[in-house]
C-alpha positions in Angstrom: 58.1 0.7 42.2 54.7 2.6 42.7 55.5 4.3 39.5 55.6 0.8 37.9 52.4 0.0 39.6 50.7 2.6 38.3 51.7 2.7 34.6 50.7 -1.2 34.6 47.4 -0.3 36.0 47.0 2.1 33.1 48.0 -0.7 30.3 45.4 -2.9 31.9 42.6 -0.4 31.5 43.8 0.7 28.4 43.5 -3.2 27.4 40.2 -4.1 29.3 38.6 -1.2 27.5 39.9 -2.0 24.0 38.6 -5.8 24.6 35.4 -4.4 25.8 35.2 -2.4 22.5 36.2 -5.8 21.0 34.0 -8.6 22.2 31.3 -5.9 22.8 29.5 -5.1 26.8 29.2 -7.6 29.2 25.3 -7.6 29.7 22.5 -7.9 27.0 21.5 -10.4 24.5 25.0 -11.2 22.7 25.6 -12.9 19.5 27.4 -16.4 21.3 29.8 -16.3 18.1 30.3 -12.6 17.8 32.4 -13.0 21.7 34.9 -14.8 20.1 37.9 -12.8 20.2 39.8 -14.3 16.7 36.2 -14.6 15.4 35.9 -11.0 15.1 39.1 -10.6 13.0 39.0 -13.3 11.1 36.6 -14.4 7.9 34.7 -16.6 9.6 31.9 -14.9 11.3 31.1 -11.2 9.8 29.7 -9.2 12.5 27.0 -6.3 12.4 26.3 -3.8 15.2 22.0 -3.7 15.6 20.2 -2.1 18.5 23.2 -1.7 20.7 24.6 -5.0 20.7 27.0 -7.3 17.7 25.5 -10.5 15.4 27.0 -12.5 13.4 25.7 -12.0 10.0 25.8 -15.7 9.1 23.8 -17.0 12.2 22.3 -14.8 14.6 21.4 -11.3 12.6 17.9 -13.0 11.5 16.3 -14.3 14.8 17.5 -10.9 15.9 15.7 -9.2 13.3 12.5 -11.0 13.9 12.4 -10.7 17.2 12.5 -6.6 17.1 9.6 -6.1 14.1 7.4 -8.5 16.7 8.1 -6.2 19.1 7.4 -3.1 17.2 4.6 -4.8 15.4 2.2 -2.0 14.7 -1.4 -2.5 17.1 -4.0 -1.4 14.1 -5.7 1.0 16.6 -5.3 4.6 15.5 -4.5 7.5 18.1 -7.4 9.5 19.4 -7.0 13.3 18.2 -8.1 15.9 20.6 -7.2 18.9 18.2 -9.5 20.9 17.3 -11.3 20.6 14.0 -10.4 22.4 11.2 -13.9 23.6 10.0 -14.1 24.9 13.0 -10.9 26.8 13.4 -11.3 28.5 10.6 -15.0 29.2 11.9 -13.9 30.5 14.7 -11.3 32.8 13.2 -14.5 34.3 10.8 -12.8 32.9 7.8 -15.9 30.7 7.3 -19.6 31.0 7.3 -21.3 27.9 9.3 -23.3 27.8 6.2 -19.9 27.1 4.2 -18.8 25.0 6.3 -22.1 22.5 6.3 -22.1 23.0 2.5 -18.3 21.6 2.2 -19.2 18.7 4.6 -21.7 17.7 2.5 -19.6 17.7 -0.4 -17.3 15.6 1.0 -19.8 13.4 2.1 -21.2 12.5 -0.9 -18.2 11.7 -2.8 -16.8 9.6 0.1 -13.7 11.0 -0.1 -11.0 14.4 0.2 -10.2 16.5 3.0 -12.6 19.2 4.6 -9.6 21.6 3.9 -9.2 20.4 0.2 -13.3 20.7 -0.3 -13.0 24.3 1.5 -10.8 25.3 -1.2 -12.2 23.8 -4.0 -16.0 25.3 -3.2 -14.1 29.2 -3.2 -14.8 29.3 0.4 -11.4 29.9 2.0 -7.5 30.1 0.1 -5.1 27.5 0.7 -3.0 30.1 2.7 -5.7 29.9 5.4 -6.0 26.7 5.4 -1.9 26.4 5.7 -2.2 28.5 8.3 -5.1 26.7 10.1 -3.4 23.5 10.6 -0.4 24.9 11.8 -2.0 26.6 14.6 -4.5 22.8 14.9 -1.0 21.6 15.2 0.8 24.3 17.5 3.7 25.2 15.2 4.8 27.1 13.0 4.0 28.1 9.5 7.2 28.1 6.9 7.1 31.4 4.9 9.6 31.8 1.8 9.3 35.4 1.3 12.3 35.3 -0.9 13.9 32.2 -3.3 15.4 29.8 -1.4 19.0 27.8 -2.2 19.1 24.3 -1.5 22.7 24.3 -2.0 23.3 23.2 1.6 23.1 19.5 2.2 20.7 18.2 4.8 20.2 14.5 6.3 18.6 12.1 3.5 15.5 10.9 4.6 14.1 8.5 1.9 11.8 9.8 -0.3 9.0 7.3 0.0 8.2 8.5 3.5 8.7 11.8 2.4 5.8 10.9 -0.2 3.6 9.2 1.6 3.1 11.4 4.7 3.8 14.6 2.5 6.5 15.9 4.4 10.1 17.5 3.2 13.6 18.5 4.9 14.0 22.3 4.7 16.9 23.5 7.1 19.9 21.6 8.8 21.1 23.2 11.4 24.9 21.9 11.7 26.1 23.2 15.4 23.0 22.0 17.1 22.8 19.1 14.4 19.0 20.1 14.5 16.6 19.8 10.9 13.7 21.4 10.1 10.9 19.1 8.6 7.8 20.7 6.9 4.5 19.4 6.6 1.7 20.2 4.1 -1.2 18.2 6.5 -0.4 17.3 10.0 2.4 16.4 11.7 3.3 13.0 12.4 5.7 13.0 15.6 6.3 8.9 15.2 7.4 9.8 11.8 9.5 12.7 13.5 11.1 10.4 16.1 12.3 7.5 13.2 14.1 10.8 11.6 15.8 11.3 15.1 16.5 7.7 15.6 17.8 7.0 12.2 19.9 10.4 11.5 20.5 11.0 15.2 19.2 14.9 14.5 17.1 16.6 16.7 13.7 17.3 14.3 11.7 20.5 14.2 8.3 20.6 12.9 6.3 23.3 10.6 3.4 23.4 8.6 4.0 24.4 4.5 1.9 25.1 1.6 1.1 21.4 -0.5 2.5 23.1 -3.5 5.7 24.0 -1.6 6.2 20.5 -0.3 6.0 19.3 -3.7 8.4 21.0 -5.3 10.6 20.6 -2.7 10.2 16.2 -2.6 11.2 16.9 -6.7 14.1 18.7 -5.8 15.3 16.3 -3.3 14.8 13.4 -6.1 16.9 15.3 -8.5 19.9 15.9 -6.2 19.9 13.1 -3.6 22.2 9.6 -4.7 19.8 6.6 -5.7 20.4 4.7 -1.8 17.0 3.6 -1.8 15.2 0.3 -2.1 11.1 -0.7 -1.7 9.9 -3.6 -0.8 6.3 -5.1 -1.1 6.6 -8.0 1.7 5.2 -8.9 4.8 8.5 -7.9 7.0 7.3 -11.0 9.7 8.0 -13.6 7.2 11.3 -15.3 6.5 11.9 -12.9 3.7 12.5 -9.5 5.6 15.8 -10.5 7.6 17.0 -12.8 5.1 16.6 -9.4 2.2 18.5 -7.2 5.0 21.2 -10.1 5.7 22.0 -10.3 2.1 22.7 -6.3 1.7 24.7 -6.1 4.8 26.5 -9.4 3.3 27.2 -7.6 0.0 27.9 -4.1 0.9 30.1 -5.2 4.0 27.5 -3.4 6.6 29.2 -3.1 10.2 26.2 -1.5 11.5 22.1 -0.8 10.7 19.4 0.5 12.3 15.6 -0.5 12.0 12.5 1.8 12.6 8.8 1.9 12.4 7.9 4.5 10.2 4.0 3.2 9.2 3.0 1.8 6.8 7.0 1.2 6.3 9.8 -1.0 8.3 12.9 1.4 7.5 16.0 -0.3 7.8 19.3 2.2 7.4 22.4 0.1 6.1 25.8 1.7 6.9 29.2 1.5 5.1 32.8 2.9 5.7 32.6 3.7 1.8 29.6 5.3 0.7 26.3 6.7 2.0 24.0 4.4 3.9 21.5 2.6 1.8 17.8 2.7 2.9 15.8 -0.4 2.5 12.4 0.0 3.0 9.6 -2.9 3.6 5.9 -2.1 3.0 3.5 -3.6 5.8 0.5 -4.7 4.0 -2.8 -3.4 4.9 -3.8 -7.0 6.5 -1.1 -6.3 9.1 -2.8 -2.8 9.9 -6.3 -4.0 10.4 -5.5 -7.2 12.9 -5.3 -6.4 16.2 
């Protein structure tokens, strides 16, 4: 009898689990429709897993959608940088005269625009190596050096290439057994941009610095090899149009699951399918949204 009692005991478990995998947890803002038990096999109400909880895709994925990007809405107020500057860096190390230095500033002062480091190197004053080598240290990590040709036979998580563009940044290395990649920068490091990769790809990110030229060549590669998963957007993402874009993808691709990130000035939303890579959709946030506080 207590052998009985216990295999029953087991079956229930077994069963409570499978129905919590089912109708999803217990606490946290549910989709009402998507706890329907015959809901969730049936055609009536497709559901899509976002932030940790299920929608339905016909009713509730929008409001949800809304509701995060007004929470992540970006503040306009830029982060205070306590790094040293680079002018002075390279002073410092004697790769620069203060003369130089004050000359280059200048320069870029009267055509209102270009990098102190750019200016450096277009005056004669220092090589692009040293300034490569500048911002890493500025940035406290390391600089990537190809002594030899590199293969880029070896597949690494797709990040899409817009970002990669626009904050001049490129996947190098994957590192499968630690599921760690290697991200190189030709400016500064951007670590929200780094934590979107981790949330998106579920990778643990590494930073380094890399010549501009490098960084380049290797966003050209990546265009040549990666598949075309990739879709831009010019639209504000707090009107209508943002979740009701994302609801029709998920609708036609047959999306159980996406994920949506921050990744300024872009809303990166990561569609995934049982039968082919995920599909990026990204939404531009126009500058109006980055200047109102």
């Amino acid at each position: 009898m207590e052998t009985s009692t216990v295999a029953l005991n087991r079956i229930g478990l077994r069963f409570s689990d499978l129905m919590k995998k089912v109708l999803g947890s217990p606490t946290g803002p549910r989709c009402a429709h998507a706890r329907k038990f015959w809901d969730r096999f049936g055609a009536r109400n497709k559901v899509v897993r976002f932030d940790g909880f299920s929608y339905c895709l016909d009713q509730c994925l929008e409001p949800a959608l809304r509701k995060a990007i007004l929470r992540a809405r970006p503040s306009g107020k830029s982060s205070v940088s306590h790094r040293l500057p680079l002018g002075l860096l390279l002073l410092s190390r004697q790769q620069l005269t203060s003369e130089q230095l004050m000359e280059a500033l200048q320069a870029q002062r009267a055509a209102g625009h270009g990098k102190i480091g750019e200016w450096l190197v277009s005056l004669g004053y220092v090589s692009v190596q040293q300034v490569t080598t500048a911002l890493a240290r500025q940035c406290s990590c390391p600089v990537l050096r190809l002594s030899a040709p590199v293969s880029w036979d070896r597949p690494v998580p797709a990040i899409p290439r817009a970002l990669l563009e626009y904050h001049l940044m490129a996947p190098v290395a994957f590192v499968e057994p630690t599921a760690t990649l290697h991200v190189a920068f030709a400016d500064h490091v951007d670590y929200s941009v780094l934590y979107a990769v981790e949330q998106m790809t579920g990778c643990h990110t590494e930073p380094c610095i890399a010549l501009p030229s490098f960084i380049h060549s290797r966003i050209e590669s990546i265009r040549k090899q990666q598949e075309d998963t990739e879709i831009t957007f010019e639209c504000d993402p707090e009107t209508l149009e943002f979740p009701r874009i994302v609801q029709s993808y998920c609708a036609r691709l047959t999306v159980p699951e996406i994920k949506v990130n921050i990744c300024d000035p872009y809303i990166w939303v990561r569609l995934f399918t049982a039968v082919r890579s995920p599909m990026d959709l990204l939404f531009h946030w126009p500058a109006t949204v980055h200047s109102s506080s």
